[in-house]
C-alpha positions in Angstrom: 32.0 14.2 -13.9 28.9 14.1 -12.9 27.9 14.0 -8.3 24.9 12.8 -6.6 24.7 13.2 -3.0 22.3 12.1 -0.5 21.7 14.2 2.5 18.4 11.7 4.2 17.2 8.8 4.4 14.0 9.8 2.5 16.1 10.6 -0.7 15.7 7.8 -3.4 17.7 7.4 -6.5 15.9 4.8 -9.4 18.0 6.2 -12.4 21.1 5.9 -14.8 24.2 7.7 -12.8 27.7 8.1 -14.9 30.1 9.8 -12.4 30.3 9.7 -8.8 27.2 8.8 -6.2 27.9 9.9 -2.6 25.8 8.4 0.2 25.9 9.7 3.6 23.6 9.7 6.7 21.6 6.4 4.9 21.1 3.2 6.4 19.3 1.0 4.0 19.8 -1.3 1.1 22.0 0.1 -2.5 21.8 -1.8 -5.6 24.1 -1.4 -8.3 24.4 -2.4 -11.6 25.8 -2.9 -14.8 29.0 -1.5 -13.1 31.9 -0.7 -15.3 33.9 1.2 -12.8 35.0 0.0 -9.0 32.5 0.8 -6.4 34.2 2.1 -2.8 31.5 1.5 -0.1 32.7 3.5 3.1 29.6 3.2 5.3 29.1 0.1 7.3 25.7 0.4 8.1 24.5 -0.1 4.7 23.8 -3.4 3.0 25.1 -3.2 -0.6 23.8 -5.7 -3.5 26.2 -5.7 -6.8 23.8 -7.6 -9.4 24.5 -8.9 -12.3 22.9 -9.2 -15.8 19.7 -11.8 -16.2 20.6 -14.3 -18.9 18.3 -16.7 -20.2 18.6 -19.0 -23.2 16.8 -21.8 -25.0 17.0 -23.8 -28.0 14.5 -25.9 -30.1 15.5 -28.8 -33.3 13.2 -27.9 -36.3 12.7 -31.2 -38.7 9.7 -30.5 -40.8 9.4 -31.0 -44.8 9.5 -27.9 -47.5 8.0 -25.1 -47.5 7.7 -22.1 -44.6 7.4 -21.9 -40.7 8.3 -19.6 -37.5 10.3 -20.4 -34.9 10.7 -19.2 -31.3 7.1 -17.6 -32.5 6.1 -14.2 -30.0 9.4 -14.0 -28.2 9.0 -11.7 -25.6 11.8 -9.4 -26.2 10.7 -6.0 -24.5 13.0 -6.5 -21.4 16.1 -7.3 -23.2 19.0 -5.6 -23.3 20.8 -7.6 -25.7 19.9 -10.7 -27.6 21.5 -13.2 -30.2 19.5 -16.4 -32.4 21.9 -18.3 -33.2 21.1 -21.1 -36.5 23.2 -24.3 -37.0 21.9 -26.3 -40.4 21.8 -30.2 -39.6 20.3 -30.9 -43.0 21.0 -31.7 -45.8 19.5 -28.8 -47.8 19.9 -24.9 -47.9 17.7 -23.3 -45.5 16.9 -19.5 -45.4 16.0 -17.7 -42.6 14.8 -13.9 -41.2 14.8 -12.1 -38.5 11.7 -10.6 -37.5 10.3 -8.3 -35.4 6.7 -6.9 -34.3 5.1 -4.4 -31.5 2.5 -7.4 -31.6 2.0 -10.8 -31.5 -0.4 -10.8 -34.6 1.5 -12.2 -37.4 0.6 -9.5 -40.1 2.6 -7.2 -38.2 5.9 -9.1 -38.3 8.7 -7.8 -40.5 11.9 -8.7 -41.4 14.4 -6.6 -39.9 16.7 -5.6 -42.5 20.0 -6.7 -41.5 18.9 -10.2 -41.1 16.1 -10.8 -44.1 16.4 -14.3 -46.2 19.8 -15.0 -44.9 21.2 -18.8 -46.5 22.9 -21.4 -44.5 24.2 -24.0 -46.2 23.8 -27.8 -45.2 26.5 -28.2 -42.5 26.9 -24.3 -41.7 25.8 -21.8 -38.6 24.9 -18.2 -38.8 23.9 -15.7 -36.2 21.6 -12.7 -35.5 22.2 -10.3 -33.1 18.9 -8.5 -32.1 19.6 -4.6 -33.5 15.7 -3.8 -33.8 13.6 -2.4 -30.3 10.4 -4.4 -30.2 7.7 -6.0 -28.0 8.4 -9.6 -30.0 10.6 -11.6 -32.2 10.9 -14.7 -33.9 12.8 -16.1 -36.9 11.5 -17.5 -40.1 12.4 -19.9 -42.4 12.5 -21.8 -45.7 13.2 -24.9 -47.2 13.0 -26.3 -49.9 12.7 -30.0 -49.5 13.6 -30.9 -45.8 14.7 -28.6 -43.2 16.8 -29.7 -40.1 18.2 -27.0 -38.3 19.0 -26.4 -34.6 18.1 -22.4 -33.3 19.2 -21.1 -30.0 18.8 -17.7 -28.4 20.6 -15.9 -25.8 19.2 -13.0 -24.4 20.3 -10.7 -21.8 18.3 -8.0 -19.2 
């Protein structure tokens, strides 16, 4: 287990901590988060802000004829902890659809991350993605062969 004490009130702590934090002699403001253990706050002169994660989410209907186009096009996903596209087929035809990532958004450096590359979801069916690539940017590409009608969502958490 690892400690961290604090002696003044000039001492600052803007890192990761696994163990045990003491904090004495502080008056101030303490943020925690992503807590996975209880926290025991013994001095009453400190104001103490428990955060949660940042979730944001959106969702856009695709109807557009055959052939190939992008979706959710230069995602930002560089502050992301974890993210998920989800893909719900409202057509009536197979779509196929990838994953991508880039460090850019220039589309000649987009690439299918390999886990998720020309994945098929039938008329009627729903697949996800779960973001398992670290990159600036992602989006999701797809197929179809006659009509596509699909429904994507994302949700990401920071």
């Amino acid at each position: 287990m690892n400690n961290l004490v604090f002696n003044t009130a000039a001492d600052q702590l803007l890192t990761t901590v696994t163990g045990t934090v003491t904090v004495s002699a502080l008056t101030g403001t303490v943020t925690v988060s992503e807590i996975t253990n209880p926290v025991t706050i013994g001095n009453t002169s400190l104001t103490v802000s428990v955060t949660s994660y940042a979730f944001t989410s959106d969702v856009e209907t695709v109807t557009a004829g055959s052939g190939t186009g992008q979706v959710f096009d230069n995602t930002d996903i560089s502050n992301q902890k974890v993210g998920t596209f989800f893909i719900y087929n409202t057509g009536a035809e197979t779509l196929t659809i990838s994953l991508q990532v880039s460090p850019t958004t220039t589309s000649t450096y987009y690439i299918d991350d390999p886990s998720y590359s020309a994945i098929t979801v039938a008329a009627g069916e729903n697949t996800l993605m779960v973001l398992s690539k670290f990159a600036n940017y992602a989006r999701l590409q797809y197929t179809g062969a006659t009509s596509t009608d699909f429904e994507a969502y994302y949700n990401f958490q920071t």
